[in-house]
HTML snippet that shows the backbone in 3Dmol.js (N, CA, C, O; Angstrom):
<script src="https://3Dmol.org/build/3Dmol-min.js"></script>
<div id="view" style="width:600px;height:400px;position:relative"></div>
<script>
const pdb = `
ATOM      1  N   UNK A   1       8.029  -7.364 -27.330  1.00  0.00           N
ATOM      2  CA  UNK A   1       7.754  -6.474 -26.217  1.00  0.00           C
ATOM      3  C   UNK A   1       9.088  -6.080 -25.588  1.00  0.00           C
ATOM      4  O   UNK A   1       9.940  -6.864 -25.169  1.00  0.00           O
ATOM      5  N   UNK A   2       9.139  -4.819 -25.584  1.00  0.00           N
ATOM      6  CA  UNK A   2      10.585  -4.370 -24.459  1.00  0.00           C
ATOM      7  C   UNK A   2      11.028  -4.847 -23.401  1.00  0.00           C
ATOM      8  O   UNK A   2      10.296  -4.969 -22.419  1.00  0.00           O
ATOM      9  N   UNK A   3      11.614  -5.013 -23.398  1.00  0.00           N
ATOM     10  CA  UNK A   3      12.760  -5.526 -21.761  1.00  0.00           C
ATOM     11  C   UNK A   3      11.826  -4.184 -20.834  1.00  0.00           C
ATOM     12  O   UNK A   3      11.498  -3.131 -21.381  1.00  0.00           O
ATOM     13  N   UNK A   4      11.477  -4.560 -19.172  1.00  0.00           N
ATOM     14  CA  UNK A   4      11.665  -3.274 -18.372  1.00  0.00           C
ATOM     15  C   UNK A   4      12.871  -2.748 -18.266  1.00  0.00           C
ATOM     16  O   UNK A   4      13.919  -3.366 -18.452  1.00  0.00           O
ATOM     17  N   UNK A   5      12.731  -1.146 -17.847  1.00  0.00           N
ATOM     18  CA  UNK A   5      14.417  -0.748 -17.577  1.00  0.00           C
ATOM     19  C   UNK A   5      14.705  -0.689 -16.527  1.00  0.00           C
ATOM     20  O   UNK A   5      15.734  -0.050 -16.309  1.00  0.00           O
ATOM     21  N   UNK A   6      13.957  -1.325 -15.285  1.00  0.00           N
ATOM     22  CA  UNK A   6      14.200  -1.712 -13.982  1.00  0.00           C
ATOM     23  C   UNK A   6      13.827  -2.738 -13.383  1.00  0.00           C
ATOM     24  O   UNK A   6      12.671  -3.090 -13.620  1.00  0.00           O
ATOM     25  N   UNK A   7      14.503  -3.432 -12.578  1.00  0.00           N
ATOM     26  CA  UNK A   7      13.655  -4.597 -11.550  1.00  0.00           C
ATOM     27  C   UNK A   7      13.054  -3.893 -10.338  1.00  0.00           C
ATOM     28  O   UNK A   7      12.402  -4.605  -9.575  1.00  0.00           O
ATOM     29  N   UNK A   8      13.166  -2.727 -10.078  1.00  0.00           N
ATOM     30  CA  UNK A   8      12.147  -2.036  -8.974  1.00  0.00           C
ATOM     31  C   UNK A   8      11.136  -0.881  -9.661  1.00  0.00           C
ATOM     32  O   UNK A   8      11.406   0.007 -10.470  1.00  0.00           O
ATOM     33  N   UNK A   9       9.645  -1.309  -8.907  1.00  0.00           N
ATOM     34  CA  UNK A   9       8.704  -0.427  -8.848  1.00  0.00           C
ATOM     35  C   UNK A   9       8.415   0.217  -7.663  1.00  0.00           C
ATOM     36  O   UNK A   9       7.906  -0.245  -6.642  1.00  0.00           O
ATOM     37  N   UNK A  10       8.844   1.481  -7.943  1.00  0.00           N
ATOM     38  CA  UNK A  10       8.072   2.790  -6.892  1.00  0.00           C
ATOM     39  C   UNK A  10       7.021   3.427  -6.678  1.00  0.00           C
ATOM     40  O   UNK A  10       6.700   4.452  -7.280  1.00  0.00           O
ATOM     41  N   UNK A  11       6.312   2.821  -5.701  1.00  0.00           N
ATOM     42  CA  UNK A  11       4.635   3.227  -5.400  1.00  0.00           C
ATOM     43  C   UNK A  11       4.868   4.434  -3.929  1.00  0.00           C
ATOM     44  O   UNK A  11       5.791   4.911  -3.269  1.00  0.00           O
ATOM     45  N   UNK A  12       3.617   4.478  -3.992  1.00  0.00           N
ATOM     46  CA  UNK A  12       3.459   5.296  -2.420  1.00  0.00           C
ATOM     47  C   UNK A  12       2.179   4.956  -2.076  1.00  0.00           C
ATOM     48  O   UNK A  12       1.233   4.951  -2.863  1.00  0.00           O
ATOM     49  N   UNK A  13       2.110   4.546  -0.397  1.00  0.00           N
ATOM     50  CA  UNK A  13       1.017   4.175   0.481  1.00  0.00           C
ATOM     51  C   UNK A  13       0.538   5.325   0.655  1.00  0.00           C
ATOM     52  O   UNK A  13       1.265   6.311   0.771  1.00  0.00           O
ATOM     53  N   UNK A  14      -0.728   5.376   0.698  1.00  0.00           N
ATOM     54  CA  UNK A  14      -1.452   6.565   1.163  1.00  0.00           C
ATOM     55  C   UNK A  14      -2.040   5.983   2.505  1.00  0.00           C
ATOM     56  O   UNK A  14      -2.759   5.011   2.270  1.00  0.00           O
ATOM     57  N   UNK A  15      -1.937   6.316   3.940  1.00  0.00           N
ATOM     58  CA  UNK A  15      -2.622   6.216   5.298  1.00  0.00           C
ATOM     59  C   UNK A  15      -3.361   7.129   5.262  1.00  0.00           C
ATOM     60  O   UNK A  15      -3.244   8.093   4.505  1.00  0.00           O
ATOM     61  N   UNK A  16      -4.833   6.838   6.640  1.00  0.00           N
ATOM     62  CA  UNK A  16      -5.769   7.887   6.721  1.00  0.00           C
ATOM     63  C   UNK A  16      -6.514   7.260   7.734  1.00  0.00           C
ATOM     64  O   UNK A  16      -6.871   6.107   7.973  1.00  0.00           O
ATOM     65  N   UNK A  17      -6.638   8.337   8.247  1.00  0.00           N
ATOM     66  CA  UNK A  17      -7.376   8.203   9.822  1.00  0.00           C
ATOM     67  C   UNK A  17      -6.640   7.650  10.781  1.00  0.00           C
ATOM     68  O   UNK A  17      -5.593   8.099  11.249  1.00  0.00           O
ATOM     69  N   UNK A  18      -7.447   6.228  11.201  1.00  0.00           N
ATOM     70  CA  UNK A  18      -6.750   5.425  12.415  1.00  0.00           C
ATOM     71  C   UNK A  18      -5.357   5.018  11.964  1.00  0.00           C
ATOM     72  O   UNK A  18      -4.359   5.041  12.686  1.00  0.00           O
ATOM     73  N   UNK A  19      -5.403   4.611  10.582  1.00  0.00           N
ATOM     74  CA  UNK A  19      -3.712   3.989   9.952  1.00  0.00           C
ATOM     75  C   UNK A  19      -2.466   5.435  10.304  1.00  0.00           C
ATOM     76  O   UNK A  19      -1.355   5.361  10.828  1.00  0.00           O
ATOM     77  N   UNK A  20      -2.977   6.273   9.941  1.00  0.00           N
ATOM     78  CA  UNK A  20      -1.793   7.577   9.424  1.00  0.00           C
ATOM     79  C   UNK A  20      -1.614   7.543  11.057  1.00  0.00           C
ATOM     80  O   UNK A  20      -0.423   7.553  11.368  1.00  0.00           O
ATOM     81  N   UNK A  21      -2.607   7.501  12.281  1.00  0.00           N
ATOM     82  CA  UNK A  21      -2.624   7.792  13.453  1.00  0.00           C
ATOM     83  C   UNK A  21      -1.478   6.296  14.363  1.00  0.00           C
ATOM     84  O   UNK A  21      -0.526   6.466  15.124  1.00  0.00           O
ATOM     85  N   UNK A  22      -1.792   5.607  14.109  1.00  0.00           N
ATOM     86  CA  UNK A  22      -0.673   4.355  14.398  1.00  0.00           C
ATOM     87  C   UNK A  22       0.686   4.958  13.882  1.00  0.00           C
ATOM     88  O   UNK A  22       1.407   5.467  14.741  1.00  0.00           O
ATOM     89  N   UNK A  23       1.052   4.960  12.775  1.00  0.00           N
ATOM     90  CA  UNK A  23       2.397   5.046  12.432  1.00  0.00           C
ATOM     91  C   UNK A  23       2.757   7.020  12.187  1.00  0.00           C
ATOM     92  O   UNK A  23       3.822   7.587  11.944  1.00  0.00           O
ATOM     93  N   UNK A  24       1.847   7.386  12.317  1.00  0.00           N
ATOM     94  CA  UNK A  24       2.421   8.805  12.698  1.00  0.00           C
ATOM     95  C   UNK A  24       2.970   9.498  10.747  1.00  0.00           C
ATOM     96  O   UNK A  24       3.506  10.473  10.220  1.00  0.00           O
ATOM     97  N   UNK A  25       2.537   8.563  10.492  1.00  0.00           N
ATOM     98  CA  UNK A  25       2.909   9.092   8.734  1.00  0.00           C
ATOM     99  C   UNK A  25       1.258   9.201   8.056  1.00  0.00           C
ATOM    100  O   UNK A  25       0.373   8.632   8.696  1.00  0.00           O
ATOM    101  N   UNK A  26       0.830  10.030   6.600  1.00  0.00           N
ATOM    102  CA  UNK A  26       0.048  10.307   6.305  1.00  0.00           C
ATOM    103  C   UNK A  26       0.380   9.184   4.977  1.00  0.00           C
ATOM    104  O   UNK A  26      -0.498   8.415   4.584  1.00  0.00           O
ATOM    105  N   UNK A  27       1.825   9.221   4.338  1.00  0.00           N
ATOM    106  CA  UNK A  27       1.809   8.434   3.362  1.00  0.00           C
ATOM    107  C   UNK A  27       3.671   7.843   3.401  1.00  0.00           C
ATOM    108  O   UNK A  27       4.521   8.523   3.977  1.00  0.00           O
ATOM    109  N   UNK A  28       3.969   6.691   2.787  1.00  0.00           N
ATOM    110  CA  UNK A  28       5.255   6.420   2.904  1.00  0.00           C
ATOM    111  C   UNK A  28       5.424   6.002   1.453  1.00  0.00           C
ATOM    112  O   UNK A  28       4.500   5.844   0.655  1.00  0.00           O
ATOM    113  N   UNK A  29       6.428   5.879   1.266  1.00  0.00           N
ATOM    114  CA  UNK A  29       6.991   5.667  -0.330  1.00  0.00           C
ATOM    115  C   UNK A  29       8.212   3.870   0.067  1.00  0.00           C
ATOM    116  O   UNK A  29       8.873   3.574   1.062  1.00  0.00           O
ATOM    117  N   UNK A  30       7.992   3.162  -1.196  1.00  0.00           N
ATOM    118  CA  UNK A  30       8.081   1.630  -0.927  1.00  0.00           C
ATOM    119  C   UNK A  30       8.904   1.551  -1.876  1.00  0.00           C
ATOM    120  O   UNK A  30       8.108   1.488  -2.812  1.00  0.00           O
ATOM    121  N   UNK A  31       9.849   1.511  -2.310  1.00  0.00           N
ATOM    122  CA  UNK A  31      10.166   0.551  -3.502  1.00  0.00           C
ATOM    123  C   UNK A  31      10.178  -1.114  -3.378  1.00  0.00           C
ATOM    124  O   UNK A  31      10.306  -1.633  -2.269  1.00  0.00           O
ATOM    125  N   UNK A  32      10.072  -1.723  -4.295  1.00  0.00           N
ATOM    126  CA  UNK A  32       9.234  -3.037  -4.361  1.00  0.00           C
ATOM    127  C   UNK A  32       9.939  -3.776  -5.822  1.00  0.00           C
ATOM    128  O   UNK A  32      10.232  -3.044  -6.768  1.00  0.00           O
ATOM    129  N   UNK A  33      10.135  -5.051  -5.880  1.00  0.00           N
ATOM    130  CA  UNK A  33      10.162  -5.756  -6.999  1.00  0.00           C
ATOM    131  C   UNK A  33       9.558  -5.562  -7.679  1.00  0.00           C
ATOM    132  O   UNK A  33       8.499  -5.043  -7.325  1.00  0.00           O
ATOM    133  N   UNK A  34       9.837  -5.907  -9.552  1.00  0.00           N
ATOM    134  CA  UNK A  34       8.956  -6.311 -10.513  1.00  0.00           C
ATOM    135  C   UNK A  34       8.380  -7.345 -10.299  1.00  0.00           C
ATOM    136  O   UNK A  34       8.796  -8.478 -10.059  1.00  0.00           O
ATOM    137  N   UNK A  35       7.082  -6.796 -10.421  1.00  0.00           N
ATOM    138  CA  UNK A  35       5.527  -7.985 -10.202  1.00  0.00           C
ATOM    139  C   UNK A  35       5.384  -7.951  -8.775  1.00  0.00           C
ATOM    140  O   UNK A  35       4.887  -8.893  -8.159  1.00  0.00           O
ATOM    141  N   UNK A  36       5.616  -7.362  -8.466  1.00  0.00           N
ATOM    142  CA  UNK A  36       5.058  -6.929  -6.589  1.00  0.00           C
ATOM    143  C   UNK A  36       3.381  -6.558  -6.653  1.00  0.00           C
ATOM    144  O   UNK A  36       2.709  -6.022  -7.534  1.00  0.00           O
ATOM    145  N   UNK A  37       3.112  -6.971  -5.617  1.00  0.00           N
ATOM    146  CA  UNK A  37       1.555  -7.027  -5.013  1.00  0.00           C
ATOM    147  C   UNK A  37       0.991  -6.001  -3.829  1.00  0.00           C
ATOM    148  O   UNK A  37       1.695  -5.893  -2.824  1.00  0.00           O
ATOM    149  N   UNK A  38      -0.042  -5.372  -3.891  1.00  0.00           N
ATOM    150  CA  UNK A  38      -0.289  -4.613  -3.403  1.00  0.00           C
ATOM    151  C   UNK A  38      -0.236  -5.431  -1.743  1.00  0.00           C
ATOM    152  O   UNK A  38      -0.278  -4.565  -0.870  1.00  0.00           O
ATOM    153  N   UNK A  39      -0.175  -6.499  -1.309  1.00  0.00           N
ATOM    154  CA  UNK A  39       0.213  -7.264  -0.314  1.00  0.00           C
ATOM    155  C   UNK A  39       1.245  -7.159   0.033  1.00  0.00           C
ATOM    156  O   UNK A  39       1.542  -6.964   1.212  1.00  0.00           O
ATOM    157  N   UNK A  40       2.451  -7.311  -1.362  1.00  0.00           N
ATOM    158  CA  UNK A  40       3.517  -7.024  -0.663  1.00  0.00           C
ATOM    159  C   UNK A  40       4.014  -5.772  -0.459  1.00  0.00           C
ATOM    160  O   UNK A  40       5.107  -5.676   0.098  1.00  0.00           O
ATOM    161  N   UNK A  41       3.274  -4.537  -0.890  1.00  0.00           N
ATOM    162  CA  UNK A  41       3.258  -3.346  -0.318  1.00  0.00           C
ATOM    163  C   UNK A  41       2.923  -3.271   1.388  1.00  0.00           C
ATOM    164  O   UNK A  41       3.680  -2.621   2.110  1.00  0.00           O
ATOM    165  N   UNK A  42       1.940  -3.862   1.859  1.00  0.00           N
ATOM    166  CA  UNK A  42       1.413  -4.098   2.848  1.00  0.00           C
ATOM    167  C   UNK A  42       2.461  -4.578   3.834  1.00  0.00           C
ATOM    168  O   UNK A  42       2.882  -3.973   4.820  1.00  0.00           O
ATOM    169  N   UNK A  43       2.858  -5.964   3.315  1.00  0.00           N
ATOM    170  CA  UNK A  43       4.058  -6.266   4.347  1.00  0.00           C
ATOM    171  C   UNK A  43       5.045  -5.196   5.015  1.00  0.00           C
ATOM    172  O   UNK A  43       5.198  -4.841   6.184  1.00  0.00           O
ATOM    173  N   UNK A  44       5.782  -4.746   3.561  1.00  0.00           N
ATOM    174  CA  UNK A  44       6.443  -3.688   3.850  1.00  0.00           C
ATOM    175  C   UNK A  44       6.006  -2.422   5.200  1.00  0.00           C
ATOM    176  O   UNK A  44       6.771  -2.225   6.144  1.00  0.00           O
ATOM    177  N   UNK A  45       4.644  -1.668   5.037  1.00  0.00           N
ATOM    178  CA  UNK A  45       4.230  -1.085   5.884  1.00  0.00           C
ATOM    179  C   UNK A  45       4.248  -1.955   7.093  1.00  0.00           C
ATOM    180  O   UNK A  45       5.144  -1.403   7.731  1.00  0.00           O
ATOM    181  N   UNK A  46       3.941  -2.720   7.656  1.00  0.00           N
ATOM    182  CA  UNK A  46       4.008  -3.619   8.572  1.00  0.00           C
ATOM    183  C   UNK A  46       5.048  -3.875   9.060  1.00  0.00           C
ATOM    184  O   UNK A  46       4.900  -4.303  10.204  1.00  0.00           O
ATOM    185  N   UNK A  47       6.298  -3.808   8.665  1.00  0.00           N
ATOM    186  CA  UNK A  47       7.494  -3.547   9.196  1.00  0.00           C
ATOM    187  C   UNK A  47       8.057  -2.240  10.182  1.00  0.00           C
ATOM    188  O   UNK A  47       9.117  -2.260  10.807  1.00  0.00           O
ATOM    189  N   UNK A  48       6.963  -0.983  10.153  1.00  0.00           N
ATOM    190  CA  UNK A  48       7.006   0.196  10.344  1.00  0.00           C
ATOM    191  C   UNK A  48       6.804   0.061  12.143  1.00  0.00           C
ATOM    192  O   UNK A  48       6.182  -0.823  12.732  1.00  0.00           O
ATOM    193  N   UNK A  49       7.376   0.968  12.612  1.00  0.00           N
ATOM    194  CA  UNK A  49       6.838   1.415  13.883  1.00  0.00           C
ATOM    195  C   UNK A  49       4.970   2.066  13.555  1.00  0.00           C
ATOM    196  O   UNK A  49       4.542   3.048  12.948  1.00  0.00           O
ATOM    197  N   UNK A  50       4.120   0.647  14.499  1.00  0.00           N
ATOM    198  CA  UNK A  50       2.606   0.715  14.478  1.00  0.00           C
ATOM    199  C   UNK A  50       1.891  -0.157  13.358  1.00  0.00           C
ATOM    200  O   UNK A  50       0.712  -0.510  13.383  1.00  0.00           O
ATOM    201  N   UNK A  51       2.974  -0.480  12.219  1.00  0.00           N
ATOM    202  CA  UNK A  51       2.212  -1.205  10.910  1.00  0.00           C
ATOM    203  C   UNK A  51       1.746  -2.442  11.598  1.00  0.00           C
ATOM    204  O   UNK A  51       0.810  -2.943  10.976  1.00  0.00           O
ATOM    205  N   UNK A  52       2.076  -3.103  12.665  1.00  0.00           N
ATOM    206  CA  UNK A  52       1.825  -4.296  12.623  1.00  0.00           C
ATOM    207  C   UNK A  52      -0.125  -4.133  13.484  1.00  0.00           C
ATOM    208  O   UNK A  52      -0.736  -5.105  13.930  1.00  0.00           O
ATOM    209  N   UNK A  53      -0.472  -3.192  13.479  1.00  0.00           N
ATOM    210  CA  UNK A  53      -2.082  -2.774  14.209  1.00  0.00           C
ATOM    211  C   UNK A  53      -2.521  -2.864  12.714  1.00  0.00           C
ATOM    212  O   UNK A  53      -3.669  -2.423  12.770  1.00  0.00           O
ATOM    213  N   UNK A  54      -2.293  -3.157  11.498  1.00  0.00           N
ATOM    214  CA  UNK A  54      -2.931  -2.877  10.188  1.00  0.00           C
ATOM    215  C   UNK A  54      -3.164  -4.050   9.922  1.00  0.00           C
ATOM    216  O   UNK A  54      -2.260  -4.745   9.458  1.00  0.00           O
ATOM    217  N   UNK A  55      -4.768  -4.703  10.207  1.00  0.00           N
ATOM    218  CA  UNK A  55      -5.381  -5.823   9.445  1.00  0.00           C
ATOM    219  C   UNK A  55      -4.649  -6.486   8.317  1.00  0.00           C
ATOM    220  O   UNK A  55      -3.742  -6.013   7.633  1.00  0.00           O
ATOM    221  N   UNK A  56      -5.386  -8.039   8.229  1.00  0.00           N
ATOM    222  CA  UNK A  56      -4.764  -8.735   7.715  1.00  0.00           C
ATOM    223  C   UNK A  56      -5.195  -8.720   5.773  1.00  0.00           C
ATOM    224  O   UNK A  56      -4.583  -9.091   4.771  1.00  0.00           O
ATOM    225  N   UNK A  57      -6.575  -8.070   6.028  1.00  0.00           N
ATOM    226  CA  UNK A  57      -6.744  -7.670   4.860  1.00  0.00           C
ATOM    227  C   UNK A  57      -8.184  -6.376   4.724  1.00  0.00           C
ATOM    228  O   UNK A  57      -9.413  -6.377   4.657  1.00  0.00           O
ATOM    229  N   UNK A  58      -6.788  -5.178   4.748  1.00  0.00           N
ATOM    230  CA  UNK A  58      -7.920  -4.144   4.933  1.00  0.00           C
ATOM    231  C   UNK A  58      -8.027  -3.787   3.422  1.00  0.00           C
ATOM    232  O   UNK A  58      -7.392  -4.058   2.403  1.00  0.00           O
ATOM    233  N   UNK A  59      -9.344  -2.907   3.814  1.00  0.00           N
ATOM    234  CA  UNK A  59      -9.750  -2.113   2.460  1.00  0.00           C
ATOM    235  C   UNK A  59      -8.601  -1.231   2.070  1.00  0.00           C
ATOM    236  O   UNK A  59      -7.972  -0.521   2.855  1.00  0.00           O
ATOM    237  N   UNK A  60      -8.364  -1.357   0.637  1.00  0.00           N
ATOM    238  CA  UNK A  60      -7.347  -1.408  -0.292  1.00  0.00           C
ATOM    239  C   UNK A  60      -7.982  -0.587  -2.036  1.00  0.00           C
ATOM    240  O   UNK A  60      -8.785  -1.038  -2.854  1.00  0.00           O
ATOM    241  N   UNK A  61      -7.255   0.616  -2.036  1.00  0.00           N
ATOM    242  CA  UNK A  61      -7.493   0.981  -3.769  1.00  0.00           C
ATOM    243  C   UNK A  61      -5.977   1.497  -3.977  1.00  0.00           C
ATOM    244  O   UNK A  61      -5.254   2.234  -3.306  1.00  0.00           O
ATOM    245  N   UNK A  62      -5.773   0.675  -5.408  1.00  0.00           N
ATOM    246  CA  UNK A  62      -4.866   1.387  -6.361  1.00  0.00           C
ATOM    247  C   UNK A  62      -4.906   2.358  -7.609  1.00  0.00           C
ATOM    248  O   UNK A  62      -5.273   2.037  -8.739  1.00  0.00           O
ATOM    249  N   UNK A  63      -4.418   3.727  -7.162  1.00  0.00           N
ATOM    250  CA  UNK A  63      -5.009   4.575  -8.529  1.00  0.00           C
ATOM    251  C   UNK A  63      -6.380   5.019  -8.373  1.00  0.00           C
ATOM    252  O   UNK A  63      -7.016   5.568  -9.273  1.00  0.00           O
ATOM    253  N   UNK A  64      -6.917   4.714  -6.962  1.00  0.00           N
ATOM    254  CA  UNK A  64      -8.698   5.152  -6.771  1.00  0.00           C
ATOM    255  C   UNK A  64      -9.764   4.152  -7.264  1.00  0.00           C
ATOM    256  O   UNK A  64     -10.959   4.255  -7.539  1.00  0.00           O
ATOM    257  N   UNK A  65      -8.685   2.939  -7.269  1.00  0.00           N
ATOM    258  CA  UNK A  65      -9.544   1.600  -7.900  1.00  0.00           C
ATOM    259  C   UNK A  65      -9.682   0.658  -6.654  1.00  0.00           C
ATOM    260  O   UNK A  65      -8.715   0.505  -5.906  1.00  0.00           O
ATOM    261  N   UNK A  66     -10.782   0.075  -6.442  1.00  0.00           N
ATOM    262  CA  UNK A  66     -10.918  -0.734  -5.386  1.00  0.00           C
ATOM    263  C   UNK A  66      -9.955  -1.984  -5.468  1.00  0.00           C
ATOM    264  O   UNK A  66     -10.312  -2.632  -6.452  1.00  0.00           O
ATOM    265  N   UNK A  67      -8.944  -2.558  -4.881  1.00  0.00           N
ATOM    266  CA  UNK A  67      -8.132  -4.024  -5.120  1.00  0.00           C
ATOM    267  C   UNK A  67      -7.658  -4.540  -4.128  1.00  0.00           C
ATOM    268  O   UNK A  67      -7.442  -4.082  -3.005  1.00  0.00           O
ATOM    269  N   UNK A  68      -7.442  -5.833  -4.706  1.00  0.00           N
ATOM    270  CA  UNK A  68      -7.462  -6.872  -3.743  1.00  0.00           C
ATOM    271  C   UNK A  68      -5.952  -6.982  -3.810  1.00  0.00           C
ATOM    272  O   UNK A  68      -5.298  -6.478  -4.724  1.00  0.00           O
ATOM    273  N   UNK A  69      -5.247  -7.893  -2.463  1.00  0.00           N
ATOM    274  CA  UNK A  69      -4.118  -7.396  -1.769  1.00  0.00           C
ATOM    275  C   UNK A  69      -3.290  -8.627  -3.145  1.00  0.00           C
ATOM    276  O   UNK A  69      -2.150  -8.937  -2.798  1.00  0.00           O
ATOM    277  N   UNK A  70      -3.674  -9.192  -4.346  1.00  0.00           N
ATOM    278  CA  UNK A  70      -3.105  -9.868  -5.198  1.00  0.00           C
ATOM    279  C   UNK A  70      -3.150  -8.828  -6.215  1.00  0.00           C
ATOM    280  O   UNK A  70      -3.005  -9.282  -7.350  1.00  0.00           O
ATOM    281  N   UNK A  71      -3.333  -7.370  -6.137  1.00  0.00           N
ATOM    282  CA  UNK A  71      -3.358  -6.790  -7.452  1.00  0.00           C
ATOM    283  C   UNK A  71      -1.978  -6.493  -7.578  1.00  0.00           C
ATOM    284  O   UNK A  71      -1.306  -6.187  -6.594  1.00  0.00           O
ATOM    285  N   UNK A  72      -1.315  -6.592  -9.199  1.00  0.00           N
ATOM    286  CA  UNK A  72       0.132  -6.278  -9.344  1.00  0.00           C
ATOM    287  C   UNK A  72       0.497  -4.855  -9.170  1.00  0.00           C
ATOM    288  O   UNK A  72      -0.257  -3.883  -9.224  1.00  0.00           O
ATOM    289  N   UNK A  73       1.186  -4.870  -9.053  1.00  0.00           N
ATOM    290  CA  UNK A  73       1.599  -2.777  -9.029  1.00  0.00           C
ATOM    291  C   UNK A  73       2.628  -2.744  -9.919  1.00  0.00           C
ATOM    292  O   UNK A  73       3.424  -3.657 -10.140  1.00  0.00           O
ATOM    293  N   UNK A  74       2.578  -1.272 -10.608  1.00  0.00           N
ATOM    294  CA  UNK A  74       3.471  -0.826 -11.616  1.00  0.00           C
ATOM    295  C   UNK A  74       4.046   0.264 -10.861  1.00  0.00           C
ATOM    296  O   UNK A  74       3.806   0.519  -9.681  1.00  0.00           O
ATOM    297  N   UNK A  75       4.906   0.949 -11.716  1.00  0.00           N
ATOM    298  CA  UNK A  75       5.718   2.314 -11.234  1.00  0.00           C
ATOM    299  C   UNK A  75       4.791   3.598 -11.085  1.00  0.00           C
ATOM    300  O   UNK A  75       3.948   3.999 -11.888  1.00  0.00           O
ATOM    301  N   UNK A  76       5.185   4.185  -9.765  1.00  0.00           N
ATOM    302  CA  UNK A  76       4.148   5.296  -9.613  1.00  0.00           C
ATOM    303  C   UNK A  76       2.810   5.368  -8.966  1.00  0.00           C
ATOM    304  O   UNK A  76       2.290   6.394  -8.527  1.00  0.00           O
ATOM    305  N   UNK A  77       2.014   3.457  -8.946  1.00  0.00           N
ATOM    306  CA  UNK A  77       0.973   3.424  -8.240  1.00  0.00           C
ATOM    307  C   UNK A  77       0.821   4.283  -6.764  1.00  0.00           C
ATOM    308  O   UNK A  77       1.818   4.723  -6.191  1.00  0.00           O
ATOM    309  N   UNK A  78      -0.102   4.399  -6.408  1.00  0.00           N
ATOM    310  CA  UNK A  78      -0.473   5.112  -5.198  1.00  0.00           C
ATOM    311  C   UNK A  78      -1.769   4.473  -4.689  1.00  0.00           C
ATOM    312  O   UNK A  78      -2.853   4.794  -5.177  1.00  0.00           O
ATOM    313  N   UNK A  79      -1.628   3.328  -3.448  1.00  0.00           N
ATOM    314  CA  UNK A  79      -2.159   2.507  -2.918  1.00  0.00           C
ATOM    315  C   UNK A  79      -2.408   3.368  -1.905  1.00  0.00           C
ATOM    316  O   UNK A  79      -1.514   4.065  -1.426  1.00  0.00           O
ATOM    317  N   UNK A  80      -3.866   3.400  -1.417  1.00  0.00           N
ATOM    318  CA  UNK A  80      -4.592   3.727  -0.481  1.00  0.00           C
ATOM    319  C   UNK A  80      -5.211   2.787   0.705  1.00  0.00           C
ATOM    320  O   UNK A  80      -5.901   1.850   0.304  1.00  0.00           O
ATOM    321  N   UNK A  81      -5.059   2.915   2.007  1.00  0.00           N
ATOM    322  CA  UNK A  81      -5.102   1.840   3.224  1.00  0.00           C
ATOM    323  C   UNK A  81      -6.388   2.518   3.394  1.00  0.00           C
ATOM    324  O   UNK A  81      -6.300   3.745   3.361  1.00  0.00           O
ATOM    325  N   UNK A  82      -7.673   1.988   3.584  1.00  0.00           N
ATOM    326  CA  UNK A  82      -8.565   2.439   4.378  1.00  0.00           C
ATOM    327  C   UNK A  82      -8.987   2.095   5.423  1.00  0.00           C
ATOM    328  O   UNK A  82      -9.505   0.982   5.341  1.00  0.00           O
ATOM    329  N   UNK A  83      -9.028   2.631   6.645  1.00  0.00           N
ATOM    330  CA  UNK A  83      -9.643   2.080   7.026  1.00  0.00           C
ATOM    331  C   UNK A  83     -11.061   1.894   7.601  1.00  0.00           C
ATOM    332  O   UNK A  83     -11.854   2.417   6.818  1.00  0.00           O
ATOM    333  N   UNK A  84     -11.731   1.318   8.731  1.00  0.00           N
ATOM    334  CA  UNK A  84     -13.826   0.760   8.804  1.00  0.00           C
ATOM    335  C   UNK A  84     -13.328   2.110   9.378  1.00  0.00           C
ATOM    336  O   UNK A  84     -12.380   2.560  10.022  1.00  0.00           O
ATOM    337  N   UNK A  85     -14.835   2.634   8.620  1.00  0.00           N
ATOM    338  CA  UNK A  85     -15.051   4.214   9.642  1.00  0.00           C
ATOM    339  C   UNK A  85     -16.665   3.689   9.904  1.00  0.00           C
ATOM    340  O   UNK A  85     -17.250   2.928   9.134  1.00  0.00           O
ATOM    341  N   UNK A  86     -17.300   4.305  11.253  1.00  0.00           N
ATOM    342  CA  UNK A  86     -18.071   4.428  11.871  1.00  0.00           C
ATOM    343  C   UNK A  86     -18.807   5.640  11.990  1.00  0.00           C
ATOM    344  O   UNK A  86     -18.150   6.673  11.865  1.00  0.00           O
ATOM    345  N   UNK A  87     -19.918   5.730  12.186  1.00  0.00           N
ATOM    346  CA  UNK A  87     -20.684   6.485  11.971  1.00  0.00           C
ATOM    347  C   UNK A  87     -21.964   6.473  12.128  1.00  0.00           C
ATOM    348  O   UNK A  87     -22.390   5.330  12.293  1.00  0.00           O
ATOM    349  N   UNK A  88     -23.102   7.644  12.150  1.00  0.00           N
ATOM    350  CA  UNK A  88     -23.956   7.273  12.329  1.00  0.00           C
ATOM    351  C   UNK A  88     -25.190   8.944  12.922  1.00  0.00           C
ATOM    352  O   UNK A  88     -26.371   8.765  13.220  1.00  0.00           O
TER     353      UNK A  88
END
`;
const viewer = $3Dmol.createViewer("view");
viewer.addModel(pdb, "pdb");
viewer.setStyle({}, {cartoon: {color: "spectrum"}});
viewer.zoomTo();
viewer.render();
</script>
């Protein structure tokens, strides 16, 4: 199997609604270690002016896939924050 040709993977957070409304961004771009976790994407946002109002484990898809904050991320993923909408 090939060597990677980097030790960093570049994803982008997608925010929406109440999230994009805290930090005033719609989406931010992360670079991240090889074998990084959609958690430790999370941290990262959480460092942001407002990230720290973002649950400890919100609803989460990578690629439009539902995952949990242990899913690995590759180059290019695009992790989506959702958050509880209400309604009725």
């Amino acid at each position: 199997m090939p060597a990677p040709s980097t030790q960093i993977v570049n994803v982008r957070v997608l925010l929406f609604a109440s999230y994009a409304d805290r930090l005033g961004l719609e989406s931010v771009r992360v670079a991240l270690p090889l074998l990084a976790t959609v958690g430790d994407a999370l941290d990262h946002v959480r460092t942001l002016p407002g990230g720290d109002q973002i649950p400890p484990r919100p609803l989460c898809a990578v690629n439009l896939v539902h995952a949990g904050l242990e899913t690995r991320l590759a180059e290019g993923d695009e992790i989506a924050l959702l958050p509880p909408l209400a309604g009725g």
